[in-house]
MIDOSE-1310 file (N, C-alpha, C; in nm, 2 decimals, decimal comma, always signed):
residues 165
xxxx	+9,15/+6,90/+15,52/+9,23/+6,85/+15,41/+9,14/+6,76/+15,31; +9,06/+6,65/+15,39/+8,93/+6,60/+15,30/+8,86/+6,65/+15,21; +8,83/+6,79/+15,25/+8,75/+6,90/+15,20/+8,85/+6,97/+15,06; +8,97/+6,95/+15,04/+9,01/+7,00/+14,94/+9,07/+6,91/+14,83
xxxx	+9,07/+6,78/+14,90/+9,10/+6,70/+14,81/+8,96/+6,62/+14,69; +8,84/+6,65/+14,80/+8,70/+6,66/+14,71/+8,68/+6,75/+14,63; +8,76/+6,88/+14,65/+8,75/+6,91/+14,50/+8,85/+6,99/+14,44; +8,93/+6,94/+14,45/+9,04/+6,88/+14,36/+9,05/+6,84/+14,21
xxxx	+8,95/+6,74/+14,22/+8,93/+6,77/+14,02/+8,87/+6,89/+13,96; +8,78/+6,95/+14,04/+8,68/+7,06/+14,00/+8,82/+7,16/+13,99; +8,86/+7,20/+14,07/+8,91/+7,27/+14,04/+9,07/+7,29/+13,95; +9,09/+7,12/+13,93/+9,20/+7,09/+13,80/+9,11/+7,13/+13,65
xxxx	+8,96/+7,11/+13,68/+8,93/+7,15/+13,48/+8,87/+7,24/+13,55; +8,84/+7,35/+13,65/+8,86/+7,50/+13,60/+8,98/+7,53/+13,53; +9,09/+7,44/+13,60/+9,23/+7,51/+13,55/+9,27/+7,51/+13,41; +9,22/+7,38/+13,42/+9,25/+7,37/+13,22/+9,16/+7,43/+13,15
xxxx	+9,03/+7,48/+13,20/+8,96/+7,54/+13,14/+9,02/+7,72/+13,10; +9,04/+7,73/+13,22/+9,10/+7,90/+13,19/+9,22/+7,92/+13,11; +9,33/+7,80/+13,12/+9,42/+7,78/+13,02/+9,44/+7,80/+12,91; +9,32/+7,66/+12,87/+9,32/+7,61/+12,72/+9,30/+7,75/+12,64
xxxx	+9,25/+7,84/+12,64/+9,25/+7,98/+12,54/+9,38/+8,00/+12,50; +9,43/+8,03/+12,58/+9,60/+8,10/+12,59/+9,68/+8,00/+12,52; +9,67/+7,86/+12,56/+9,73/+7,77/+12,50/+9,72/+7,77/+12,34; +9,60/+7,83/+12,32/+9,54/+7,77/+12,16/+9,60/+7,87/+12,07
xxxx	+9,60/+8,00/+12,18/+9,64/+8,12/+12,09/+9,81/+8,14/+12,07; +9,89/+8,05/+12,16/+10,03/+8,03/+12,09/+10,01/+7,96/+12,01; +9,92/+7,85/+12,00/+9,95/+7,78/+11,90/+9,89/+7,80/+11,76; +9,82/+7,87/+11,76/+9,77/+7,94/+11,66/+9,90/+7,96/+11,49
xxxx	+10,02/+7,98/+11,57/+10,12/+8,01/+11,48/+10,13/+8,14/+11,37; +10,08/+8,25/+11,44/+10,06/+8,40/+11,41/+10,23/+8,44/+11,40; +10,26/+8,50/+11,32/+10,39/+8,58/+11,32/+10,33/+8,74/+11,31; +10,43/+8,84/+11,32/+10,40/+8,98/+11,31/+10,49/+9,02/+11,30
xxxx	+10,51/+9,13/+11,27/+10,62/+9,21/+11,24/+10,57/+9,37/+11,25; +10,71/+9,48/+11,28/+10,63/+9,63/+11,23/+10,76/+9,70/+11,19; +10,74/+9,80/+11,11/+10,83/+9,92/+11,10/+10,74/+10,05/+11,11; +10,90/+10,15/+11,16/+10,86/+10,28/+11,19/+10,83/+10,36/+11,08
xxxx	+10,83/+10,48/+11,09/+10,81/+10,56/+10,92/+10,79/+10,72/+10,98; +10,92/+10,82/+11,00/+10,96/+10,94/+11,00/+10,99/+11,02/+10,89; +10,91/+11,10/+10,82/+10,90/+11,21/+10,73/+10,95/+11,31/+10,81; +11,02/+11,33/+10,93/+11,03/+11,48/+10,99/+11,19/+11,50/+10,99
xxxx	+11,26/+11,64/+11,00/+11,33/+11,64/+11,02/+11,44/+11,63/+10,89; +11,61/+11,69/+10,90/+11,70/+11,68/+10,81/+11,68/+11,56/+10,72; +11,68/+11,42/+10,73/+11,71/+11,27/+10,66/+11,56/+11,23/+10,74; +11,49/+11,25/+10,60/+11,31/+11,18/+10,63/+11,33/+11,07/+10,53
xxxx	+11,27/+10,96/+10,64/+11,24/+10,80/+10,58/+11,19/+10,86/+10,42; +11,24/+10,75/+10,35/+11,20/+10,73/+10,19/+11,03/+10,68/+10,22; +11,01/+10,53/+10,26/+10,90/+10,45/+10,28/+10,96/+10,32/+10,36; +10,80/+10,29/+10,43/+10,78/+10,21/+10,48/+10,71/+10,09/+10,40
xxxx	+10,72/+9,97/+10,45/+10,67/+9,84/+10,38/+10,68/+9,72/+10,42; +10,57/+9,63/+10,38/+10,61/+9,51/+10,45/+10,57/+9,39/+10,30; +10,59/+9,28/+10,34/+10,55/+9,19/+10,22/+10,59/+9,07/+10,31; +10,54/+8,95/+10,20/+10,56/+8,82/+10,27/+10,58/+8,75/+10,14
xxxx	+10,68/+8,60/+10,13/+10,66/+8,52/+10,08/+10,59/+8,38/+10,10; +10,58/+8,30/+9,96/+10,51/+8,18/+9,99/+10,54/+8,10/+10,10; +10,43/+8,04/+10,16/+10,44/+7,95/+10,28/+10,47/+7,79/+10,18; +10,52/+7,72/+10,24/+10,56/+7,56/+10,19/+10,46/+7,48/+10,13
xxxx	+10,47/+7,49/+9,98/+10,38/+7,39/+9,91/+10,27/+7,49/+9,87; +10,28/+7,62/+9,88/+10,18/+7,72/+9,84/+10,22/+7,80/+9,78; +10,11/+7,87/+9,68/+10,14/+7,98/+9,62/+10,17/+8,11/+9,67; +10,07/+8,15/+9,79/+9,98/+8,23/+9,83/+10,09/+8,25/+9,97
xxxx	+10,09/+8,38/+10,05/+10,14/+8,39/+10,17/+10,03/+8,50/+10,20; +9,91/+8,46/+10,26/+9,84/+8,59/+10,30/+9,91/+8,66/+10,43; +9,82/+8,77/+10,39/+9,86/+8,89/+10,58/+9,76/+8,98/+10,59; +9,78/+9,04/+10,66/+9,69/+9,16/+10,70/+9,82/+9,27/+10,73
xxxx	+9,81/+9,40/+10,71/+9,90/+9,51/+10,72/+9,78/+9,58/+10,76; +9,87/+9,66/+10,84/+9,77/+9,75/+10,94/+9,87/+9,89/+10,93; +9,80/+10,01/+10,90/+9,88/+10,13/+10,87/+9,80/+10,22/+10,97; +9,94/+10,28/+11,03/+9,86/+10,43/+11,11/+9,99/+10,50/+11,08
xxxx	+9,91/+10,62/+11,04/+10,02/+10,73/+11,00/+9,94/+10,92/+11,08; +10,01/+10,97/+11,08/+9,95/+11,11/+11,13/+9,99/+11,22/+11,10; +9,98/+11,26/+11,03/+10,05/+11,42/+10,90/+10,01/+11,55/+11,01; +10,17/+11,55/+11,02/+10,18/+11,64/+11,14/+10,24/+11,78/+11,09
xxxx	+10,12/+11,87/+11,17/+10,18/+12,04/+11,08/+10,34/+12,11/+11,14; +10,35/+12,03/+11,25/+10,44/+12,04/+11,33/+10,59/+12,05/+11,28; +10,61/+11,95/+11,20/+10,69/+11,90/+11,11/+10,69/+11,99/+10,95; +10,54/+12,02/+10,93/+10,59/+12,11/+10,79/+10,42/+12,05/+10,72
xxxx	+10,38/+11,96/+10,74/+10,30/+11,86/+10,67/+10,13/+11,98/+10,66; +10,09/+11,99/+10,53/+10,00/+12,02/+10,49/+9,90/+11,95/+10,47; +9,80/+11,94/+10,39/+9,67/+11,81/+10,33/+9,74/+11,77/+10,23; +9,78/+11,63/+10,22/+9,83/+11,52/+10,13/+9,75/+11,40/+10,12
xxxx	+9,90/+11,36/+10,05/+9,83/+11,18/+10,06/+9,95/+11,10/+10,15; +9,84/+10,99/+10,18/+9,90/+10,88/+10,22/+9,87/+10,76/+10,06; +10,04/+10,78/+9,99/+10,05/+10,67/+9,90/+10,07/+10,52/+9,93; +9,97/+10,48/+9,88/+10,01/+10,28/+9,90/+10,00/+10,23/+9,78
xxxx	+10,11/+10,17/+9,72/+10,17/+10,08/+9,63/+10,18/+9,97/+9,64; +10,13/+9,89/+9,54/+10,14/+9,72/+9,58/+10,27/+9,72/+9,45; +10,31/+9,57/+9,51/+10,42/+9,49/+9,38/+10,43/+9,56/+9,29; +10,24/+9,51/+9,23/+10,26/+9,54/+9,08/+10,29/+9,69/+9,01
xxxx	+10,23/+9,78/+9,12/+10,28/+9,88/+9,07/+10,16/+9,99/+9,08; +10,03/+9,90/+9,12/+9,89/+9,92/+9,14/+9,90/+10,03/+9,26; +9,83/+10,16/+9,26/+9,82/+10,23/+9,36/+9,70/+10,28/+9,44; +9,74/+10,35/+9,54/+9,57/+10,37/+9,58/+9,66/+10,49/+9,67
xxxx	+9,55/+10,66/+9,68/+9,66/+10,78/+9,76/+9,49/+10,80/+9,88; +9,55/+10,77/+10,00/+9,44/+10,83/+10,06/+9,45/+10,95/+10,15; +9,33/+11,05/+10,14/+9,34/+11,14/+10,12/+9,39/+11,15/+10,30; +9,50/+11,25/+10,36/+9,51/+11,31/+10,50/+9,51/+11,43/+10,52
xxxx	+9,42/+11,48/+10,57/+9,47/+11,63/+10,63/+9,56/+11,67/+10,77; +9,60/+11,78/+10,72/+9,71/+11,80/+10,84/+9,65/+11,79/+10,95; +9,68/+11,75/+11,03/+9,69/+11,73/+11,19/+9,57/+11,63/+11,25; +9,60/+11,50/+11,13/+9,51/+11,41/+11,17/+9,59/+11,27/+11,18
xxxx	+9,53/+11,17/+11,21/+9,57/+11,02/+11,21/+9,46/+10,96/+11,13; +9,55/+10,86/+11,05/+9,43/+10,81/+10,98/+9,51/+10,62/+10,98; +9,39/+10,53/+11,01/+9,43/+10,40/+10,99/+9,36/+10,32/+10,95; +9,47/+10,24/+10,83/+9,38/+10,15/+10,73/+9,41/+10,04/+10,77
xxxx	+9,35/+9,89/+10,73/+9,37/+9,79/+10,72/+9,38/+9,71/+10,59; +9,45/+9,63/+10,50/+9,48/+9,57/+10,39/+9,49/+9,43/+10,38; +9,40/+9,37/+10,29/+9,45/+9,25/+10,32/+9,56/+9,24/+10,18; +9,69/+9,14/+10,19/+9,74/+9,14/+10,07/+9,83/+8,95/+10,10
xxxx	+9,87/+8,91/+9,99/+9,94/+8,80/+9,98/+9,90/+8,71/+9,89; +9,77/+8,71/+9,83/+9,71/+8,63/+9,76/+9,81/+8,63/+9,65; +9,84/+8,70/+9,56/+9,92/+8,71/+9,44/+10,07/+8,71/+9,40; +10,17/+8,59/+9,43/+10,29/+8,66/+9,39/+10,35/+8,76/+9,28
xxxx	+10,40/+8,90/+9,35/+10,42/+8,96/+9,24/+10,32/+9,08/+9,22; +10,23/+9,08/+9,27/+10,11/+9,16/+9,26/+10,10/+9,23/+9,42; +10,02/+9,13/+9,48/+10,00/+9,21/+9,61/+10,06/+9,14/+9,74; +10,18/+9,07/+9,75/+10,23/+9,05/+9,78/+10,35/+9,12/+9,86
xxxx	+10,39/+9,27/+9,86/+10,44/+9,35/+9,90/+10,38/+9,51/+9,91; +10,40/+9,58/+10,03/+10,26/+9,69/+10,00/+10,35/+9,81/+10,08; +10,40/+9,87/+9,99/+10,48/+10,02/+10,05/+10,39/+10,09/+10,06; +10,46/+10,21/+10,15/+10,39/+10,35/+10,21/+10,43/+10,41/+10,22
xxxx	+10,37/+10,62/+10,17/+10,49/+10,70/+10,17/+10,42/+10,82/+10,17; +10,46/+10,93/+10,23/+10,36/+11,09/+10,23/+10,37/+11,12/+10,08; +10,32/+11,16/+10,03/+10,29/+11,26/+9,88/+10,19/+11,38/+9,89; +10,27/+11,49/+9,80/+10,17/+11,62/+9,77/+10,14/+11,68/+9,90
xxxx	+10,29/+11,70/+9,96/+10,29/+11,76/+10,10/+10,30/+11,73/+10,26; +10,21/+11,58/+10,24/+10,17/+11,55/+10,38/+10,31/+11,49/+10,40; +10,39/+11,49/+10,53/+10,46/+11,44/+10,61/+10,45/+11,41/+10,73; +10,48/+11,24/+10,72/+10,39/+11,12/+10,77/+10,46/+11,10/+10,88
xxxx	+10,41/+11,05/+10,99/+10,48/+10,99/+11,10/+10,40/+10,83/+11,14; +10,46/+10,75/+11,16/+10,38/+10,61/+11,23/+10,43/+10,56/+11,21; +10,33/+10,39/+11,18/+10,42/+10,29/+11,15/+10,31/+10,19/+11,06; +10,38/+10,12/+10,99/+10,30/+9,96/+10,97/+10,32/+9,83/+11,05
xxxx	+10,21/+9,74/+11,06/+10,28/+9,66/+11,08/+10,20/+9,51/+10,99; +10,22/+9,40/+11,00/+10,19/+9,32/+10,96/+10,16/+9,16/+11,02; +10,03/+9,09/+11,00/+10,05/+9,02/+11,12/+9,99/+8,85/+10,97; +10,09/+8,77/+10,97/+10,04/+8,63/+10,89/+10,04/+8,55/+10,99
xxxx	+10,05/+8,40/+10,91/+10,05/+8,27/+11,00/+10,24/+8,25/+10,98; +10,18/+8,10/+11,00/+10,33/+8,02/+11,07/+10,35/+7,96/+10,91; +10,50/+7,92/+10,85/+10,53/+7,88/+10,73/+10,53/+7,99/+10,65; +10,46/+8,11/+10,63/+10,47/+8,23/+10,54/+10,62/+8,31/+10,55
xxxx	+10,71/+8,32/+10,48/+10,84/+8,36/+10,53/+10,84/+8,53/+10,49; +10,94/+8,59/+10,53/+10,99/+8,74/+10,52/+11,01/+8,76/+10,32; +10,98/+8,83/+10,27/+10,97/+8,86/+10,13/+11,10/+8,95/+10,11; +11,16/+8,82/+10,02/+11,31/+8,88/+9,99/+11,36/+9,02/+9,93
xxxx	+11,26/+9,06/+9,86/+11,29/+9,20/+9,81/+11,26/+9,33/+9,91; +11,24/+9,27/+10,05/+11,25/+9,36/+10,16/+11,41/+9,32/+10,25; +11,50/+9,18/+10,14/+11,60/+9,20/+10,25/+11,55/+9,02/+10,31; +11,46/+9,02/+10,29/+11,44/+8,87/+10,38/+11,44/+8,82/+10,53
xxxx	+11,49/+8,93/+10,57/+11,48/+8,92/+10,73/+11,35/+8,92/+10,80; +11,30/+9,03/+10,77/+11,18/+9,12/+10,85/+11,08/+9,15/+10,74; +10,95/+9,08/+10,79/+10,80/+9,14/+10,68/+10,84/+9,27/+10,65; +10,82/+9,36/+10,78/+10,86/+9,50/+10,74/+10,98/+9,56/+10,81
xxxx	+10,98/+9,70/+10,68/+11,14/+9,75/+10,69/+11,10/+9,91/+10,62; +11,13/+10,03/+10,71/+11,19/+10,11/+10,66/+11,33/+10,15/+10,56; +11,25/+10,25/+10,44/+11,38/+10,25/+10,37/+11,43/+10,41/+10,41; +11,52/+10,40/+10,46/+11,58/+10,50/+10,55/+11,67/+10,70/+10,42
xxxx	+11,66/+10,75/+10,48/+11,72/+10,88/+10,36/+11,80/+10,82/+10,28; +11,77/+10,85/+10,17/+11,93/+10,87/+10,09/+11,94/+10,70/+10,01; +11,84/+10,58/+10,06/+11,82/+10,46/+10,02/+11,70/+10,51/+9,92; +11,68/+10,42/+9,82/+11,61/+10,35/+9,70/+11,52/+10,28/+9,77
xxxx	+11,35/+10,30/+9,75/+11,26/+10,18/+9,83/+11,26/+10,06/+9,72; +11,23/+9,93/+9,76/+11,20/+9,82/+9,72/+11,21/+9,79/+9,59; +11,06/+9,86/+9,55/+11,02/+9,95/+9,43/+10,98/+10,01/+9,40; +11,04/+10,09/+9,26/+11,03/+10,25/+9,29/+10,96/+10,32/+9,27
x	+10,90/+10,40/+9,34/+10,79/+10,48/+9,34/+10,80/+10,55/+9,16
């Protein structure tokens, strides 16, 4: 019993040592979010999308959005695009061939109004399967023109996305 009470402290700051990581990384104050995105089938998703608003006393709500998508022949899907639309209206189509996965990363938030919201959608054939998702800090809230709840949101058949393509 001598024998374990001598080391006893040693092995109290191993403990806090192995800890303290895990600790730091809840506290970190990361939020995330994701949506799905189905082009297959009778009622194919409109678009996927995520955005954020300003955090408290700032202009700015940055994020990172992370997109994987897979244009599947299975489904119907030929060589397309994968379209990404920001706010403003600014676009970018990258290029997918059938029966591939392709995944981007984006940083956006810097600009209300601009890049602050960042849809996704098959064009010129391809039909998309994946998802986005989105990962900020803590204080950056859900972007109301997705609804306000959830960074990201599919806009489901037969719905109007965000803004319109």
């Amino acid at each position: 019993m001598r024998r374990v009470l001598k080391f006893f402290p040693v092995i109290m700051a191993l403990t806090v040592i192995a800890v303290w990581p895990l600790a730091a990384a809840r506290a970190d104050g990361q939020k995330s979010d994701f949506a799905l995105f189905d082009q297959e089938g009778a009622t194919p998703d409109v678009s996927v999308q995520c955005g954020a608003a300003k955090a408290a006393g700032s202009q700015r709500a940055p994020f990172v959005m992370y997109i994987t998508m897979s244009n599947r022949s299975a489904i119907g899907g030929v060589n397309g695009l994968i379209h990404v639309k920001y706010h403003d209206g600014d676009l970018v189509d990258y290029a997918i061939p059938v029966d591939t996965t392709v995944q981007i990363t984006l940083a956006g938030g810097s600009t209300p109004g601009t890049d602050d919201a960042i849809e996704v959608t098959g064009t010129d054939g391809a039909k998309l399967v994946g998802q986005v998702s989105l990962m900020t800090q803590n204080g950056v809230k859900p972007k109301a023109l997705l609804g306000g709840k959830n960074f990201c949101t599919t806009t489901p058949f037969g719905s109007s996305p965000p803004f319109p393509l």
